[in-house]
C-alpha positions in Angstrom: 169.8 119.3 72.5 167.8 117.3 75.3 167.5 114.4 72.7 171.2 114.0 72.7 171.6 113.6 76.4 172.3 110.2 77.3 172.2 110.5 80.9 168.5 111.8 81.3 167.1 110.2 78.0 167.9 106.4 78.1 164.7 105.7 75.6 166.2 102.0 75.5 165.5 100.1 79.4 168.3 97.9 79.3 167.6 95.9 82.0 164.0 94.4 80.0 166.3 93.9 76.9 168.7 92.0 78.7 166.4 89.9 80.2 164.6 89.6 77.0 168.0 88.7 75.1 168.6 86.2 77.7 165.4 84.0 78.1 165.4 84.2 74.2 169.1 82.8 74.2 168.5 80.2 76.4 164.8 78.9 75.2 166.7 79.0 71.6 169.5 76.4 73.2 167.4 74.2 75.0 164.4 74.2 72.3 167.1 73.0 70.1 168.2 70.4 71.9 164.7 69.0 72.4 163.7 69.1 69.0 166.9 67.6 67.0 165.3 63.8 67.6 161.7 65.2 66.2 163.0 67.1 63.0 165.6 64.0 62.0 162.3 61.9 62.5 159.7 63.1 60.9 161.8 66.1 58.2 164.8 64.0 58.1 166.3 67.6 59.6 167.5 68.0 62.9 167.8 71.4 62.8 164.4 72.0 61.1 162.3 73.2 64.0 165.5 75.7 65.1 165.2 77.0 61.7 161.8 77.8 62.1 162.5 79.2 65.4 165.0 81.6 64.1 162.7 82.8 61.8 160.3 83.4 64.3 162.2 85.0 66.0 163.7 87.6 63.7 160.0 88.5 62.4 159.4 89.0 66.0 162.5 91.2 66.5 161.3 93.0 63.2 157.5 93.7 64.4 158.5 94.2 67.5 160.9 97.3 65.9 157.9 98.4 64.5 156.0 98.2 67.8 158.4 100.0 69.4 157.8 103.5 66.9 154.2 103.8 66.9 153.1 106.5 69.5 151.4 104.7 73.0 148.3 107.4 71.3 148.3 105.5 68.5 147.8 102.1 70.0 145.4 103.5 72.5 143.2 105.1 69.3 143.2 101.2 67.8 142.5 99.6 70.9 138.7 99.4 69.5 139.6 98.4 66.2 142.0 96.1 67.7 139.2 94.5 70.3 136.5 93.8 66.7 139.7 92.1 64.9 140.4 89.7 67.9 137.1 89.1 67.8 136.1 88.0 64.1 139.4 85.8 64.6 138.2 83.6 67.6 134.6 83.6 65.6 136.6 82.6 61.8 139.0 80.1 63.9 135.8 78.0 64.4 134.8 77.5 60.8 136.1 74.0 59.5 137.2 76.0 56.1 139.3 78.3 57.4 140.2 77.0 61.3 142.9 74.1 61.3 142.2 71.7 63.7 145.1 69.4 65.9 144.1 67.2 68.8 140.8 68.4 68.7 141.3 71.6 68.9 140.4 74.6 66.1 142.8 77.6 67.6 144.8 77.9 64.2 143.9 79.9 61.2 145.5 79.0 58.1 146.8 82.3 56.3 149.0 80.6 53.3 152.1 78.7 54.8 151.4 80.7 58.1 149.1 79.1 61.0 148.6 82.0 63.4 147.0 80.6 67.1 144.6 83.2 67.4 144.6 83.0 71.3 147.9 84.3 71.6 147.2 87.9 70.2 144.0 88.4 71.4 146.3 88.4 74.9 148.0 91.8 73.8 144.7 92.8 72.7 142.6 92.5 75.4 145.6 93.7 77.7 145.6 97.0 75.6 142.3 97.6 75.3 141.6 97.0 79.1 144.6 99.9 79.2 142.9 101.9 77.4 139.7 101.4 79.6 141.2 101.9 82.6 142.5 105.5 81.4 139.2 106.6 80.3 137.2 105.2 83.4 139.7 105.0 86.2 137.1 106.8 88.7 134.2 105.0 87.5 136.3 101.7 88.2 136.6 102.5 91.5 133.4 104.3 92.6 131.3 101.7 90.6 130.5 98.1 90.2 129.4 99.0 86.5 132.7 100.0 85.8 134.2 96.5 87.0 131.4 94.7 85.3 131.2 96.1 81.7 135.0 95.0 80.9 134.2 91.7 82.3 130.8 90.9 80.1 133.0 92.0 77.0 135.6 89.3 78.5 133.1 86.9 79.0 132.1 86.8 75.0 136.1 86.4 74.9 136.2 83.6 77.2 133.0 81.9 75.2 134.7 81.6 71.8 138.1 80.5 73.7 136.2 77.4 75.3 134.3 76.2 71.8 138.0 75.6 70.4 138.8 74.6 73.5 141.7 76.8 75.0 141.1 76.1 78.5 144.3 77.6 79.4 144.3 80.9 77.2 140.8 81.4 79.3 142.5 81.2 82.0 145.4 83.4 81.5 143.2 86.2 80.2 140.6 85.9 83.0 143.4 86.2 85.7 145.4 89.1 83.4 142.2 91.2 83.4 141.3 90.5 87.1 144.5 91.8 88.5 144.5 94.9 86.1 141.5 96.0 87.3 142.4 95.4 90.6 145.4 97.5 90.4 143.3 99.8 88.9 141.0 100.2 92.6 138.1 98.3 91.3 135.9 97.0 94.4 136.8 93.8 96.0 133.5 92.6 96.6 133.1 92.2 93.0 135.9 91.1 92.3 136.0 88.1 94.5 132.2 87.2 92.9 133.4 87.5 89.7 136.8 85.4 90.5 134.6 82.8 92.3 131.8 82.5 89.3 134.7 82.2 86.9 136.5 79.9 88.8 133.1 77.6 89.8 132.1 78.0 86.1 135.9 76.3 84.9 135.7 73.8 87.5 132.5 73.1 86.3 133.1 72.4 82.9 135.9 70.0 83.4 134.2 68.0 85.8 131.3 67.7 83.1 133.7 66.9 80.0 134.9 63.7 80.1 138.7 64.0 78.2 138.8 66.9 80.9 138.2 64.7 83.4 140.8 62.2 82.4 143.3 64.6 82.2 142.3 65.8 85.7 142.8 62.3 87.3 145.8 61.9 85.6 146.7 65.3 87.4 146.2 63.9 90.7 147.7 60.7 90.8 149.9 59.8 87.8 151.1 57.4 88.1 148.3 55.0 88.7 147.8 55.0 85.0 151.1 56.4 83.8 150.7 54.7 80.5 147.9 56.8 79.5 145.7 59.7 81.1 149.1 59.8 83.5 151.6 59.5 80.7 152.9 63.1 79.5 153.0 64.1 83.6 155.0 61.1 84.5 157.4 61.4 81.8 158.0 64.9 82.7 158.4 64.3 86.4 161.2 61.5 85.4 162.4 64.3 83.2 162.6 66.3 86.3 164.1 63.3 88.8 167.1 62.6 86.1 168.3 66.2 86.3 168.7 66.7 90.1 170.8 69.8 90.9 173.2 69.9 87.7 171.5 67.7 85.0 172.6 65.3 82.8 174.4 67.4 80.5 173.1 69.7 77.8 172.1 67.0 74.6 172.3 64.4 77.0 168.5 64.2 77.9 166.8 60.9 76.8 163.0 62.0 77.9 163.2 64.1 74.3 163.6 60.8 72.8 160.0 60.3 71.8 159.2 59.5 75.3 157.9 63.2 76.8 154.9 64.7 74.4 155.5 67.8 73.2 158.8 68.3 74.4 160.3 71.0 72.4 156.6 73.2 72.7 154.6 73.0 76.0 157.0 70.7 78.2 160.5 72.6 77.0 160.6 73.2 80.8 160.9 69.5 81.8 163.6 69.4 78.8 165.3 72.3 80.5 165.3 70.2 84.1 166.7 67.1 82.7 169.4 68.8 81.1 170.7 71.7 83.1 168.8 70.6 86.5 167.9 72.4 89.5 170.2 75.0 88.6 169.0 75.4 85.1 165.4 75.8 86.4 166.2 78.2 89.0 167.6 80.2 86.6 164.5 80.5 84.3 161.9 81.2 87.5 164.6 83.9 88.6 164.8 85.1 85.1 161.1 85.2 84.9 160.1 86.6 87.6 163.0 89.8 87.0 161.3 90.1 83.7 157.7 90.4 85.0 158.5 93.1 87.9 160.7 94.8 85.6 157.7 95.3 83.7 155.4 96.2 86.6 158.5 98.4 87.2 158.0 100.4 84.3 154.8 100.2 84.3 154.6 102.0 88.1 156.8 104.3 87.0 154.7 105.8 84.5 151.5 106.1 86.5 153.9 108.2 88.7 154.4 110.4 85.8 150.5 110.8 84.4 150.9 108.1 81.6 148.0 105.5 82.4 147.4 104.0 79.6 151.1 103.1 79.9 151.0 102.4 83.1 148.6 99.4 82.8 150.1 98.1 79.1 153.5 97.4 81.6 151.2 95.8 84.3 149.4 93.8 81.7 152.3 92.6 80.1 154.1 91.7 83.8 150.9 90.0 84.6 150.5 87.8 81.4 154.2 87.0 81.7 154.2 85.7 85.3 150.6 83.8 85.0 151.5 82.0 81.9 154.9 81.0 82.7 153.8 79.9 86.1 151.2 77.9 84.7 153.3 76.5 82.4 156.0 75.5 84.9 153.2 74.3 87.2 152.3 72.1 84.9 155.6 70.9 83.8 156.4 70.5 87.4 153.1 68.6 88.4 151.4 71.3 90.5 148.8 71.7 88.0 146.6 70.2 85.7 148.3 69.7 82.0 147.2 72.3 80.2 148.1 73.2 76.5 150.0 76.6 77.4 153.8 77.8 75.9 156.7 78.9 78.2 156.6 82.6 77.0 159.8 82.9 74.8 161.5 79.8 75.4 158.6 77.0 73.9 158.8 76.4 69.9 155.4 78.4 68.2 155.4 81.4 66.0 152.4 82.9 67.6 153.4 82.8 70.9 156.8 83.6 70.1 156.2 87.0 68.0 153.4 88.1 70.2 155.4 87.8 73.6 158.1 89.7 71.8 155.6 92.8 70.4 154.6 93.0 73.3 157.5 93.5 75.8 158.7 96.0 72.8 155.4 97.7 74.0 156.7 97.9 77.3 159.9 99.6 76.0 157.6 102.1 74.5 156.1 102.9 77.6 159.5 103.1 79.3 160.8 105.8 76.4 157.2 108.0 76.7 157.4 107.9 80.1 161.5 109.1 80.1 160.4 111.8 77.6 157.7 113.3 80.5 160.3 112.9 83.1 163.0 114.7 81.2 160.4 117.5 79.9 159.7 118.3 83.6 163.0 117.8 84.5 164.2 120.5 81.7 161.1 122.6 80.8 163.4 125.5 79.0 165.2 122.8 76.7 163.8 122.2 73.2 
């Protein structure tokens, strides 16, 4: 039976699940080590965020199981229904009942013992329902600015809701994400450089106007001319970064993690990572990073080849949302951009992030095994 050849039928694309297993791995290590200090201090625990992380992990593994059987048809019928859920979250996040609110920011809904950060699924959705666009309207994208400009007004209502939490970052992500699908996709470059430059003027515009934004952008430029407060988190991670030079001090050996570096087991694992492994360490996460994204666009390429769009663009999406938000997050860590709130796709601690990164590169797998089972059908047309 064709099913039972293992030379034409790999369903599984073992090199994304390697480079899955690995960034997991390593994330797991170094989150660890950056988060012993905060669980002794504050759950008398050291190993209390790992535990968490674990689990997050393993529900992630199990959805993303789940993710992996259901047809690519069947996630392109619930695109829709997907697109209205993502929507009544970001609106529900912004009630003061049911949102939770840290740092001034209401991106959490409270489900139970479970705080979900709404921002980080609406990513998957919005990638698969701009997919599922895309293989409905590919010739309209490309023959007419209304087909550019309808996805974008939907993403704009996105984007709205996104800045009253704030999620600055999330915004960003998504706006870039959708940008470069439709690109790909043939959509006409004159709109999309107006449409890049009124987002981009409209961004800049807002944090010039909001003063906390504004702090945080001055802290961004020069650091350490106020190091002990808008410049703090930056400086701490650029000494972070300085300690480690090409070998690090020694995995557990950092001292940054010592309650000196904010948030250094969630969005500033990556300065963790430096101090502790150095140069080498975070050489290895860029290079693991970027094999993971192209990988994706990989797959992805191959399936357009083989008629499977909606595919096609689910591993584009995915490569693109991996490679912006990581890079963002690295610039960040690294000093190259403004601070923003944004995780390190499977190596930061967060369930949301975590479990959603995870479903979705399963998604990609999905593509992969569709698009195998085309290839082998017209490869073996007589075989049942």
């Amino acid at each position: 039976m064709k099913s039972l050849d293992l030379k034409n039928n790999q369903m599984i694309d073992m090199p994304l699940l390697i480079l899955v297993l690995a960034l997991l791995s390593v994330g797991f290590i170094v989150m660890t080590s950056a988060s012993i200090s905060l669980g002794q201090e504050h759950y008398e625990s050291p190993f209390y965020y790992s535990l968490r992380q674990a689990l997050y992990v393993s529900l992630g593994l199990i959805l993303a199981f789940v993710a992996y059987l259901l047809p690519l048809n069947m996630w392109r019928s619930l695109g829709p229904l997907l697109l209205a859920v993502g929507l009544l979250s970001l609106a529900v996040v912004l009630l003061p009942i049911v949102g939770k609110t840290v740092n001034g920011s209401s991106r959490w809904l409270q489900l139970g013992v479970v705080n979900i950060q709404v921002s980080e699924p609406v990513k998957l959705i919005l990638i698969v329902y701009l997919a599922g666009y895309v293989a409905r309207h590919t010739k309209r994208i490309r023959s007419e600015n209304s087909g550019f400009i309808m996805p974008m007004l939907l993403l704009s209502v996105f984007a709205f809701l996104l800045l009253l939490q704030p999620d600055f970052g999330a915004v960003a992500v998504i706006i870039a994400t959708a940008l470069g699908l439709l690109m790909l996709a043939g959509a006409r470059k004159v709109a999309i450089f107006v449409v890049s430059g009124a987002a981009l003027g409209t961004l800049s515009l807002l944090a010039i106007m909001s003063p906390y934004r504004l702090k945080r952008l001055a802290g961004f430029i020069n650091p350490f001319d106020d190091a002990l407060d808008s410049g703090f988190q930056l400086t701490q991670a650029l000494i972070a970064f300085g300690r480690g030079e090409w070998l690090g001090v020694g995995l557990g050996e950092g001292v940054q993690k010592l309650f000196y570096l904010p948030e250094s087991h969630t969005d500033f694992v990556l300065a963790v990572l430096a101090e502790e492994l150095g140069l080498v360490g975070v050489t290895l996460i860029i290079v693991l990073f970027l094999l993971l994204s192209l990988r994706c666009m990989q797959i992805g390429k191959r399936a357009e080849q083989n008629g499977n769009i909606f595919g096609a663009y689910i591993g584009y999406g995915v490569g693109l949302w991996i490679a912006l938000q990581s890079f963002v997050n690295m610039g960040v860590n690294m000093g190259m951009l403004p601070t923003k709130g944004i995780t390190l796709p499977l190596i930061s601690y967060g369930g949301s992030s975590l479990v959603v990164s995870i479903v979705a590169l399963a998604l990609v797998m999905r593509v992969h095994k569709e698009t195998t089972k085309l290839v082998n059908a017209d490869l073996s047309p007589g075989v049942s």
